[in-house]
C-alpha positions in Angstrom: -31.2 -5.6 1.1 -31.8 -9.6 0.3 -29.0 -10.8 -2.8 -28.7 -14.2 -2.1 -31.4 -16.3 0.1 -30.7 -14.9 3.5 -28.4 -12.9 2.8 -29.0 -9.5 4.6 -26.4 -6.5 3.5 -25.4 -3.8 5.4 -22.5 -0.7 6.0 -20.0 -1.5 9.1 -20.9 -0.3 12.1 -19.1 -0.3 15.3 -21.8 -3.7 16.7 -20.2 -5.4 14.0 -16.2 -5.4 15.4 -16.1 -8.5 17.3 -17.9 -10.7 14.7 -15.8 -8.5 11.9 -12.7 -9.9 14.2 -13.6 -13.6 14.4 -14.5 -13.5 10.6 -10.7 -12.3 9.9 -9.4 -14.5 12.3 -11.3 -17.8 11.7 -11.8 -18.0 7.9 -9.6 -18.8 4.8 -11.2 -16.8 2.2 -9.5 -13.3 4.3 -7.9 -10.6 2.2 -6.4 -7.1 4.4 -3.7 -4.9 3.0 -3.8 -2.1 5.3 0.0 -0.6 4.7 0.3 0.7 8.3 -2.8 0.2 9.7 -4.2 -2.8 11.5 -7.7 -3.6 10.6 -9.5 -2.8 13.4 -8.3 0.6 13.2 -8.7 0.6 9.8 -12.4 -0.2 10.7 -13.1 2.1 13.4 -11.1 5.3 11.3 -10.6 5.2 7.8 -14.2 6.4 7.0 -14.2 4.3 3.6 -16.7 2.1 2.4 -17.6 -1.2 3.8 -20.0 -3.9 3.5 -20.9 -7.1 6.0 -23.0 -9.7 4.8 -25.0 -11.9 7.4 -27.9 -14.5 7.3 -30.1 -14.1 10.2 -27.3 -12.8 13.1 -24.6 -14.4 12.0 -21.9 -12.1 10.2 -20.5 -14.5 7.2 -18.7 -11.7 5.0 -17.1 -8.1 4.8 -15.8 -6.0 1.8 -13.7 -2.5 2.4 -12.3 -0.7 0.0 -10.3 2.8 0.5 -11.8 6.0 0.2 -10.9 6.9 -3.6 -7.6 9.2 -3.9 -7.2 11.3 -7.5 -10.3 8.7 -8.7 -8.5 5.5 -7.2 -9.2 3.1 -4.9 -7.8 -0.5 -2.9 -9.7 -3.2 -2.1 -8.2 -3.3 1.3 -10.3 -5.9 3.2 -12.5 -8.9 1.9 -13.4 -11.9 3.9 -15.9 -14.7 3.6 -16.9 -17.6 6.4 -15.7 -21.0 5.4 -18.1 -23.6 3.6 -20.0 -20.1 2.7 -21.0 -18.9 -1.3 -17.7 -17.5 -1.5 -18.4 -16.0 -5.0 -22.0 -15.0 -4.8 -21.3 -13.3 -1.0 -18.4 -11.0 -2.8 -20.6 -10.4 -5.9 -23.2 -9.5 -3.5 -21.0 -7.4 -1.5 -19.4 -5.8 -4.2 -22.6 -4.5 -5.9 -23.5 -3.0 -3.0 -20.4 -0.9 -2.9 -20.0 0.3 -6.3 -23.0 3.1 -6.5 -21.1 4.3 -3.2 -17.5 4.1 -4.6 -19.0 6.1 -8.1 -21.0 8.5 -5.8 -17.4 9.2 -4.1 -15.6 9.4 -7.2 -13.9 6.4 -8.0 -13.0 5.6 -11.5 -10.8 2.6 -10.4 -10.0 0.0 -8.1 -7.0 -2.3 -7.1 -6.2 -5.1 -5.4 -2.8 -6.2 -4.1 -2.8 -9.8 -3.7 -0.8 -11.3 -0.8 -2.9 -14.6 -1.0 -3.7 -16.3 -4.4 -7.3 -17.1 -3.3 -8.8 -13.9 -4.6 -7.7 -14.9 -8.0 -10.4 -17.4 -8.7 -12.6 -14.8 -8.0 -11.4 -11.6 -9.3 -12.5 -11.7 -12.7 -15.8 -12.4 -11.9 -16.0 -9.2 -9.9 -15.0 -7.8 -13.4 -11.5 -7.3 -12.0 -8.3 -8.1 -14.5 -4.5 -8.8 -13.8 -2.3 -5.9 -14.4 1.0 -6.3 -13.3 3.5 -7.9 -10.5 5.1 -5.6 -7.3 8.5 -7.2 -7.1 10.6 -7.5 -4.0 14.4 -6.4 -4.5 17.2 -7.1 -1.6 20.5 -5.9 -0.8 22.5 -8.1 1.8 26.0 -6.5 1.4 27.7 -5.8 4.2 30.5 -3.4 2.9 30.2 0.5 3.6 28.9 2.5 0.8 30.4 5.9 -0.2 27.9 8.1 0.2 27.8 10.3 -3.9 27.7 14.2 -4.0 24.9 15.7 -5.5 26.2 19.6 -5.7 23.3 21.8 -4.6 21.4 19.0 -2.7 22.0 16.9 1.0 20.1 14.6 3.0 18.3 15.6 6.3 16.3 13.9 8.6 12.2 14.5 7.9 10.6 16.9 10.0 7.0 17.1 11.1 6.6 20.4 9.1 7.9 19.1 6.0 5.1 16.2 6.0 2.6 19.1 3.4 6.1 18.9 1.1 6.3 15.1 1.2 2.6 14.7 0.8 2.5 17.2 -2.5 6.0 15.3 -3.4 4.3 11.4 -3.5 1.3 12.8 -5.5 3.7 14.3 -7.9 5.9 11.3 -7.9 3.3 8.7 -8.4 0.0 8.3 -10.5 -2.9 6.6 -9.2 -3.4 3.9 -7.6 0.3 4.2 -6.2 -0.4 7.7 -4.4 -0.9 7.7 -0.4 -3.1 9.6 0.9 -2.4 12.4 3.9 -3.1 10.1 6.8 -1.3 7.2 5.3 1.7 9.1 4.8 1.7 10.4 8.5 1.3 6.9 9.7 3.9 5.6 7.7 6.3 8.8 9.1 5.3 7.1 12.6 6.1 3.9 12.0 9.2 4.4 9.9 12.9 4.0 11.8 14.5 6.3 9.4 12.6 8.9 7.4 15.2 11.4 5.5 14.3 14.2 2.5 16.7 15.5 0.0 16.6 19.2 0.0 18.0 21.8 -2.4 20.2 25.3 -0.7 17.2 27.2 -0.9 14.7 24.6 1.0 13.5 23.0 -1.9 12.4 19.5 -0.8 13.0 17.2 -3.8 12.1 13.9 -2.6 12.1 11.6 0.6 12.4 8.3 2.1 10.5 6.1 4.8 12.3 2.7 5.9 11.3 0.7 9.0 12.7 -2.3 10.7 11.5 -5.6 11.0 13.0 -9.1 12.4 15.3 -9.9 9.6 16.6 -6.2 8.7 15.4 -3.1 7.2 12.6 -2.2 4.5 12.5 0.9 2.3 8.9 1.2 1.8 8.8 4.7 0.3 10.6 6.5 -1.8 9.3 9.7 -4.0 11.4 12.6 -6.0 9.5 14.7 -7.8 9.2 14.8 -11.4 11.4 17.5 -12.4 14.5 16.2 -10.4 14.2 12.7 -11.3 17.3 11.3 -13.3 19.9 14.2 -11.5 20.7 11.5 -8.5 18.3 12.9 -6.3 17.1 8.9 -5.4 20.6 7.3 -5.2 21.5 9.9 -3.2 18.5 9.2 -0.6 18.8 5.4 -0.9 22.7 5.7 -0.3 22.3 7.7 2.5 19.8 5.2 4.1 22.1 2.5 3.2 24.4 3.9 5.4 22.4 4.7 8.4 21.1 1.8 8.8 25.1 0.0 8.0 26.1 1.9 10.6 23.8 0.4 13.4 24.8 -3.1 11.8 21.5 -3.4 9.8 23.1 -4.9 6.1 19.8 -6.5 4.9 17.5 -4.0 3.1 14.5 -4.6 1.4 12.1 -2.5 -1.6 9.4 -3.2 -3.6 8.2 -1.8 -6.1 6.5 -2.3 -10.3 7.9 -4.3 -12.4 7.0 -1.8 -15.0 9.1 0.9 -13.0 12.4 0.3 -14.9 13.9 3.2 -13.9 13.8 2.3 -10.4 15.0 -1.2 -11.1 17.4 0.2 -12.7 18.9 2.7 -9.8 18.0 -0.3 -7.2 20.3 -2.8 -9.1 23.2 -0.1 -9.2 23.0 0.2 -5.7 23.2 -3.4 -5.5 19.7 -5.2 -4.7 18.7 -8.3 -6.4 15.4 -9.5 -7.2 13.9 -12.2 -4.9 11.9 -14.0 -6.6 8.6 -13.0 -4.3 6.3 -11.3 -6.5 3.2 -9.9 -5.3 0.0 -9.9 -8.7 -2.1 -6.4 -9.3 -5.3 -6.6 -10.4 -6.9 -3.9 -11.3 -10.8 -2.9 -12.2 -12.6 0.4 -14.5 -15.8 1.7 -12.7 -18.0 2.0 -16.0 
């Protein structure tokens, strides 16, 4: 399918991997947030949608976007060759995805940006700003006590309670913030510390996924479900992470999350993290 002059259209395929690679490696215009995958896995697993555009055999663009969960979707990779049509290759590309991301369900699709390139060309792609996801830290190096929650304690995750903390982040979070099964076992992997709160009779209420990186620790998931929201059931989790990880000499922690989500601001500044100023935009788009 011919958009622009020369420009040839096509779904990824496995021939395209190591000119997909130099394209992300060698270009400015690159956009990935893959969570806990790496793009080339991404690629070669994720099943979603994606797009390359090339003139004659040279590859010069690529567009993923996730397989829609509950009717939402991320853009998780875009990418165009320098000195390139940058905005008529991603219109291009992103035509050619929508009748596949309606046929799949989607009703909308977000973008997290970690660059500010894509915002020139966004709103073209009919794409608007929604909100900021807003880094918090904590870099205090006193013991916490950890609170009492009567009826509730803190356990390390197991691999059979990954259904429970699957049903638990749908519950918790409406779309596009949900993770899907696969993301959520990936992040279980990767995580140094995964813990669920759980009630006498088995109950699991919520959990928690932190890893490590160079300069500390990073909570990058934390879910109760509706009904036990506002008993403690999250300070009780974060606490108890706090101190696992104070234990092993680990006193910097890190969390993101909306800057709409008040309530979680709210139980994050009690606990004693401080915004850092290092804001990531949202934009978001309808499928008509």
């Amino acid at each position: 399918m011919s958009v622009l002059p020369g420009l040839t259209l096509s779904p990824y395929q496995r021939q395209h991997r190591i000119a997909a690679q130099e394209l992300l490696t060698s270009s400015f215009h690159v956009h990935t947030h893959l969570d806990w995958f790496d793009v080339e896995d991404w690629l070669a697993n994720s099943g979603s949608p994606v797009r390359v555009a090339s003139r004659g055999s040279r590859l010069i663009g690529m567009m993923g976007v996730s397989t829609p969960l509950d009717g939402a979707s991320w853009l998780r990779v875009a990418a165009i060759r320098d000195y390139q049509d940058t905005s008529g290759v991603l219109s291009a590309l992103w035509e050619d995805l929508k009748p596949e991301l309606r046929a799949l369900g989607a009703q909308q699709v977000a973008a997290l940006l970690l660059r500010d390139w894509p915002e020139r060309y966004l709103p073209h792609l009919g794409f608007h700003y929604l909100e900021d996801v807003v880094t918090l830290r904590r870099s205090d190096s006193r013991e916490m006590t950890e609170p009492m929650l009567p009826g509730c304690t803190v356990r390390p995750m197991r691999t059979e309670d990954l259904p429970a903390v699957i049903a638990a982040d749908h519950a918790a979070f409406l779309p596009p913030w949900q993770l899907g099964g696969e993301e959520l076992r990936r992040a279980e992997v990767s995580a140094a510390w995964s813990t669920v709160a759980v009630t006498v009779s088995g109950e699991i209420l919520g959990y928690q996924m932190t890893t490590l990186y160079f300069d500390g620790a990073h909570l990058a998931r934390l879910a109760v479900l509706p009904h036990a929201r506002s008993k403690g059931v999250g300070r009780l989790l974060v606490t108890s992470m706090l101190r696992y990880f104070w234990r092993r000499g680990v006193y910097g922690v890190t969390v993101n999350t909306q800057d709409s989500n008040e309530a979680a601001q709210h139980v994050y500044a009690r606990l004693g993290f401080e915004r850092t100023g290092y804001d990531l935009p949202v934009w978001v788009m309808d499928l008509p």
